[in-house]
N, C-alpha and C positions, 0 to 999 in steps of 0.2 A: 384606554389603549387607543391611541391615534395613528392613522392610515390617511394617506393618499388614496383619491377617488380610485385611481386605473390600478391593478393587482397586475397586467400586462408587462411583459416583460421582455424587452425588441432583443433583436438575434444579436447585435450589438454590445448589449450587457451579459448577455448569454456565455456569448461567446470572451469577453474578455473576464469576465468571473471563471469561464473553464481556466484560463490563463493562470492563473493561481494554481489551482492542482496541477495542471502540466511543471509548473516550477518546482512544486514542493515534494511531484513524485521521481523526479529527475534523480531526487536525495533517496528519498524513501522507498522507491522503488530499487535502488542500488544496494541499501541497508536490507530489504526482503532476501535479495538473491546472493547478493555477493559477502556482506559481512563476517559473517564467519571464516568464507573462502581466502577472502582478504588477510583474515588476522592468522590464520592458520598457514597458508601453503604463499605469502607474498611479505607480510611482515613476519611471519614466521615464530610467532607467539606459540605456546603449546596448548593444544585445543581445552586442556582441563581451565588453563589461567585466560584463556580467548572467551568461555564461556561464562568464567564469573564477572569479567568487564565487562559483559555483554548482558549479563542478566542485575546486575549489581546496579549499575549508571542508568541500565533503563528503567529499571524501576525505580529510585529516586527521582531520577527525571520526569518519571510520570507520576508521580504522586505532586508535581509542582502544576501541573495541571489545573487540580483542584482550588491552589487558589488562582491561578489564573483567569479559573471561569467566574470567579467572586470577583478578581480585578477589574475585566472584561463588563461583564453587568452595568459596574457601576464607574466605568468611563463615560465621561459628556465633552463630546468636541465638536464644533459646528461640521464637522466631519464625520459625528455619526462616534456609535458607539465601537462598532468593528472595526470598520474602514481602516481607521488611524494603525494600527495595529499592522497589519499586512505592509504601510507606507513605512514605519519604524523598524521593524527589522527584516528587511527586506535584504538590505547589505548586511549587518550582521551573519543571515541565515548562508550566505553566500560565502564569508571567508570562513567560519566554523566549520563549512561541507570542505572545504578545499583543505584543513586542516586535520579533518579528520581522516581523511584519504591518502595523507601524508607519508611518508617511513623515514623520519629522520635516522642515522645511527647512532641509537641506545645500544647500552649493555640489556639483556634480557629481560630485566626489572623497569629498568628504563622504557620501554619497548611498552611494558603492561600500565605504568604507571601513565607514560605520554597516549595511551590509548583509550585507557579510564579517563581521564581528563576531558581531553577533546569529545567522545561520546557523550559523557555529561553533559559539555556544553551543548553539544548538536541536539538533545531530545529537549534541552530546556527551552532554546531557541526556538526549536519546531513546535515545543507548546506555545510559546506567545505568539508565533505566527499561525501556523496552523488550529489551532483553537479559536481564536475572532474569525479566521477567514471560512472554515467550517458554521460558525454561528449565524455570519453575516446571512448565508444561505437562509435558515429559518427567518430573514427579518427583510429580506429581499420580496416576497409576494407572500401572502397568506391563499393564496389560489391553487389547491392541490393540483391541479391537472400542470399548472404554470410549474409548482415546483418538481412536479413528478419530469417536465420536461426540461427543466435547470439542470437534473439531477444526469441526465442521458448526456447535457449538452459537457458535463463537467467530468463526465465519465470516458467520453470520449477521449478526452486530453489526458486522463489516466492512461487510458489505454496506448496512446500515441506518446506515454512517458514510457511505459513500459516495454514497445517496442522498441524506443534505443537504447531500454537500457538490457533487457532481452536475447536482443540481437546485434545491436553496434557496437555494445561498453566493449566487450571481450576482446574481439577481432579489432577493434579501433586501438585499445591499450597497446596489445601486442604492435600494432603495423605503429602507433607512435611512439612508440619507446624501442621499438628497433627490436622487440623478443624480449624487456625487460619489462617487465610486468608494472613494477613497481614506477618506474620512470611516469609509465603506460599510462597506468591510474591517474595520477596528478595531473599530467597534462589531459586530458579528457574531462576529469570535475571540474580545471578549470573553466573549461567549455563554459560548462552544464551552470556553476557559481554567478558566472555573466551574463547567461542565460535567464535564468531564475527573478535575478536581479530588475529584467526588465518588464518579465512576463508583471513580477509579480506587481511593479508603479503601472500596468495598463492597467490590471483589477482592480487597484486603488480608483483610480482617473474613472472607468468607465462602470462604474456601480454606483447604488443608491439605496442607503438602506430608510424604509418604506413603514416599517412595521414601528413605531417608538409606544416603550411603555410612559404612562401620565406621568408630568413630573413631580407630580406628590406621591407616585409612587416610592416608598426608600424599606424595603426589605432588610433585614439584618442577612447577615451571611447566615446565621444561626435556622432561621426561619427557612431558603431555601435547600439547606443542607434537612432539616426534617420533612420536607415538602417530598425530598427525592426518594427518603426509608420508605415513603406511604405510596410512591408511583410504581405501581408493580409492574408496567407497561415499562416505566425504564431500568427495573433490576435483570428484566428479562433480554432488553438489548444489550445492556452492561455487559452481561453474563454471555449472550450471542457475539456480540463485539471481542470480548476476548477469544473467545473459542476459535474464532473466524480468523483472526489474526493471526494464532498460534501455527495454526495449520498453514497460511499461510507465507509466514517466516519458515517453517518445516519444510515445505513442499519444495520451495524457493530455492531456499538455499539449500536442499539436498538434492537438486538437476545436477549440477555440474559435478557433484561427486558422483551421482551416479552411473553418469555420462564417461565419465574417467576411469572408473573402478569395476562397475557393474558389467557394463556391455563390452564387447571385444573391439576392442582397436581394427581388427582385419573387420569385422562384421559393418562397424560405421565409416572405415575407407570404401567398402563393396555399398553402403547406402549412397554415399555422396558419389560415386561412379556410376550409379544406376540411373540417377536423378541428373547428371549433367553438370554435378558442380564445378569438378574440377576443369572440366574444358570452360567452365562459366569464370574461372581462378583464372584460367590459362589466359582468356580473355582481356581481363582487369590487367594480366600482368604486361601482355603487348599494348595495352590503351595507355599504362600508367608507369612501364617499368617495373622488370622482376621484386626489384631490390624492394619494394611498397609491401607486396605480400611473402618476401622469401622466407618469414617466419611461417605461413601456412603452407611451405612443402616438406617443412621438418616431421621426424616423428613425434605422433607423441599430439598432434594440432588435430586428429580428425574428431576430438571429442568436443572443442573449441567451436570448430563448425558447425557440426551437430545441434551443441545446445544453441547456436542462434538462429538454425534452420527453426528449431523447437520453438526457440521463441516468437520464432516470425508466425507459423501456423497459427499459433494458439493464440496469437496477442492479435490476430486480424482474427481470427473467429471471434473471438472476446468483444470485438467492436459491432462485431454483425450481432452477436448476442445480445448485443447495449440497447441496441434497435426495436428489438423487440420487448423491449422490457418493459417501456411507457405504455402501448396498448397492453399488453396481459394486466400490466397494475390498474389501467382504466378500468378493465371490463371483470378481474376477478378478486380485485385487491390486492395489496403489498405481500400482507403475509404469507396469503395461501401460494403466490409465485414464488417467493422468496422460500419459503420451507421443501416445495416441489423439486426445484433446480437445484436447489444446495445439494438435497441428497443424491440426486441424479450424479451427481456432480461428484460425490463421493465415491458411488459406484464405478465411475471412470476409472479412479486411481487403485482403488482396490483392485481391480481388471489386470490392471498395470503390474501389480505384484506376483500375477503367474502366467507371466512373461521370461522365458530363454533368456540370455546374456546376445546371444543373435537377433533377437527381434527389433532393431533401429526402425525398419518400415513402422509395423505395428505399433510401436510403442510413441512416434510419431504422431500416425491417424488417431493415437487417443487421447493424447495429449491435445490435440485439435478439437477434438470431439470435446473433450473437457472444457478448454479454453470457451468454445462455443454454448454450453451450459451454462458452466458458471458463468459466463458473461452477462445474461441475460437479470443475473441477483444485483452486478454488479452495482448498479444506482441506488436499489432498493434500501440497501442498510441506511445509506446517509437520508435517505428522504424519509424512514422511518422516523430516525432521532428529531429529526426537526417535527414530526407527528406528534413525538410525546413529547415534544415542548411546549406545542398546542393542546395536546391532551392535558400537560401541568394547569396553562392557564384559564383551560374551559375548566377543571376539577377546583383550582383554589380562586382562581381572579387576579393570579400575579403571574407576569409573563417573565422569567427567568428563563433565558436563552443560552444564555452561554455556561451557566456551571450545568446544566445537563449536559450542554457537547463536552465539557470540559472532562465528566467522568467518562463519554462514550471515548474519547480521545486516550482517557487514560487507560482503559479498555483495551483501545489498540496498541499504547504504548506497550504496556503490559502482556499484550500477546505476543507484541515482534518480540521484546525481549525475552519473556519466558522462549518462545519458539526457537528465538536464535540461542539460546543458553542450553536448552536439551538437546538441540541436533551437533551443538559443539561440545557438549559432556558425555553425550553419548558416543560421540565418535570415539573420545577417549576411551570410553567404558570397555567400545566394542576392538579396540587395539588397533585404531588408526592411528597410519606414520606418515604423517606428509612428506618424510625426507626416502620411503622404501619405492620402491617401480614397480613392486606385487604387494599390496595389500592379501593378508591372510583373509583365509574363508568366512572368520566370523566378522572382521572388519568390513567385508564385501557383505555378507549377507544383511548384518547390520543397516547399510547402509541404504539399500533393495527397502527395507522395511519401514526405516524413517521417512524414504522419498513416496510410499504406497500406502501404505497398511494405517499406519498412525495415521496422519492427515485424514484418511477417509472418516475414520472414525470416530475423528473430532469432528466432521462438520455433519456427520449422523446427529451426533448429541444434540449438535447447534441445530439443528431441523429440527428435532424433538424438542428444543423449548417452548417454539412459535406455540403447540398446543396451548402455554398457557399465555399464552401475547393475546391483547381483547379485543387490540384498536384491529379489525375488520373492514370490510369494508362500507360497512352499513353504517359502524360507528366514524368512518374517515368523514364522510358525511354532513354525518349530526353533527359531531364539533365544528368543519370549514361552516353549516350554516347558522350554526348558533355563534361563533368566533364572527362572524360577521355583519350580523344585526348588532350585537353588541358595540362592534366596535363603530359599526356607523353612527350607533346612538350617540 
């Protein structure tokens, strides 16, 4: 295993390696919150046919993962093995997102069929890209502290994806498509499509990957596909990795129903008047002209505001949380923080669930409260996975990088779409009508529960696996200093 002297890693590479996750979550962070929303109440799909394209495409999608992370391994370009990978579908990854975001007019088969399609494409795309560019990470320093601080700097630009799409996609849709949601969409992914595109050639250009296995190393696929049954460190992320994502597609995409359904329309006009919004609207509107925001003095908009106000809270707590994440993992280790917060972090949303249809304040400051928790986990999962990449190759002497990330990726695939397929089959279940103005009591309460109760629940579980996770901190250690006599030998 050969390494470059310096494991250092300047703010420069840092920073244009975040640039990649800000690109990829531009998508994927839209797919968390809105896809369901999208296919339901804009394309207009019915939530039972919205949740089988949604759970059908992404799990095929993600099962192409796997050989991915085999293809991935055993690329060799004077470019490095990942690198190349982020440079090739970069454009790709950009017209697939803009495609997918689309609403031609089908006939309603048409509609499901052109929506399966294009999400197929979109999670296949996202595994070729995002699987080397999650990999590269592990092959970027073998210096825990270095990569525990890669992980902050790359979480940030998460977070800073998540707030536009959070707080700007909705309000931005509306104000550019004139109240047409759908118009709204398309122009705004475009944005985000050209965006992405550029982010993602600076983290080609400004990275170097550091860590290369010997080139008489040649692994069959066979060998690290058995290497992984015997890594119980990564059955247990695998396993965490889905659970985390479920909740997270869950939680996500059931705000704005919540927002809509749950709390009272007069309760979150009386929040945004207490807080100064509207004279802050009225503002925008003499800077920029009414006609910019006239879709936000319609009825029916204060729940639109709301969730971006929510977004904005949570997704800057999230950031401040990100901060603190590097010293706790210094000084107590990955796991014992990351199992802490999660559940913490549960207890927030559960809170949530006996909450009044009036509480827009409170429900607010918990969601903040939340946002600021959890944030604090956030870096930790990805800097784990690249742990047990290092844990694979202290345990056998073969350094396979990329089909570990490729199962933790398929992990996540597999949560967003399981998550996004139950909060869309359950809506059904629970007798949600996109096209009614009153959702019935068990449709509402329904929905109070998927956006609380469930989630919390699942990231209980997810805390409770860390129990049997080994790599600690004593063992984080042993391996960076056994991984690194070796590899200087």
């Amino acid at each position: 295993m050969s390494t470059n002297e310096s494991q250092k890693l300047s703010v420069i590479e840092k920073i244009g390696y975040s640039l990649g996750d800000l690109a990829a979550n531009l998508i994927f962070q839209t797919l968390m919150a809105f896809l369901a929303f999208f296919y339901t109440d804009i394309y207009k799909i019915p939530p039972e046919k919205a949740s089988l394209v949604i759970l059908i495409g992404g799990i095929v999608g993600a099962c192409f993962n796997i050989i991915m992370g085999a293809i991935a391994d055993r690329t060799n370009t004077r470019w490095g093995k990942f690198r190349p990978w982020v440079l090739w579908t970069a454009i790709p990854f950009g017209v697939i997102a803009l495609l997918a975001f689309s609403t031609p007019n089908f006939s309603e088969t048409g509609k499901v069929i052109y929506a399966f399609i294009t999400y197929f494409l979109l999670v296949i795309v996202y595994s070729a890209n995002n699987l080397p560019y999650s990999a590269l990470s592990g092959v970027l320093t073998g210096d825990m502290k270095e990569r525990n601080s890669l992980s902050s700097y790359r979480f940030v630009a998460v977070m800073v994806a998540q707030f536009i799409i959070q707080v700007l996609l909705l309000p931005l849709a509306i104000a550019v498509g004139h109240g047409d949601k759908a118009a709204g969409f398309e122009k705004v992914m475009f944005v985000f499509a050209i965006t992405g595109i550029v982010c993602f050639l600076i983290t080609f250009l400004t990275t170097k990957e550091r860590i290369v296995p010997p080139v008489e190393q040649k692994t069959p696929v066979s060998q690290d596909l058995a290497d992984l049954t015997k890594n119980k460190p990564w059955i247990i992320m695998l396993s965490l990795t889905i659970l985390v994502f479920i909740t997270l597609s869950m939680k996500g995409g059931m705000n704005i129903y919540y927002l809509k359904n749950y709390l009272t329309e007069a309760s979150e006009t009386s929040f945004l008047d207490s807080i100064g919004f509207n004279n802050f609207l009225n503002s925008l509107s003499n800077l920029f002209g009414k006609e910019a925001f006239e879709q936000f003095y319609k009825p029916g908009s204060a729940p639109y505001a709301v969730s971006s106000i929510v977004g904005a809270c949570s997704t800057i707590a999230m950031i401040i949380g990100i901060f603190f994440s590097k010293p706790f993992a210094d000084k107590y280790g990955k796991r014992n923080v990351f199992g802490i917060f999660l559940s913490l972090s549960a207890l927030c949303l559960i809170t949530i669930n006996f909450y009044p249809n009036s509480y827009v304040g409170p429900f607010v400051i918990m969601q903040t409260l939340h946002g600021f928790i959890y944030g604090i986990t956030i870096p930790l999962l990805w800097a784990m996975i690249a742990d047990v990449a290092d844990y694979s190759e202290w345990k056998n002497n073969r350094r396979a990088t990329a089909i570990i990330f490729s199962a933790m990726i398929f992990g996540l695939k597999f949560g967003l779409s399981v998550g996004g397929a139950l909060s869309a089959w359950l809506l059904g279940v629970f007798g949600y009508n996109a096209d009614v103005a009153i959702q019935t009591d068990s449709a509402i309460n329904g929905i109070r529960i998927l956006a609380t109760i469930v989630p919390g629940l699942i990231f209980i579980v997810g805390a409770g696996l860390l129990f049997w996770y080994s790599i600690d901190k004593k063992m984080e250690l042993q391996i960076e200093r056994d991984l690194k006599n070796k590899r200087n030998q």
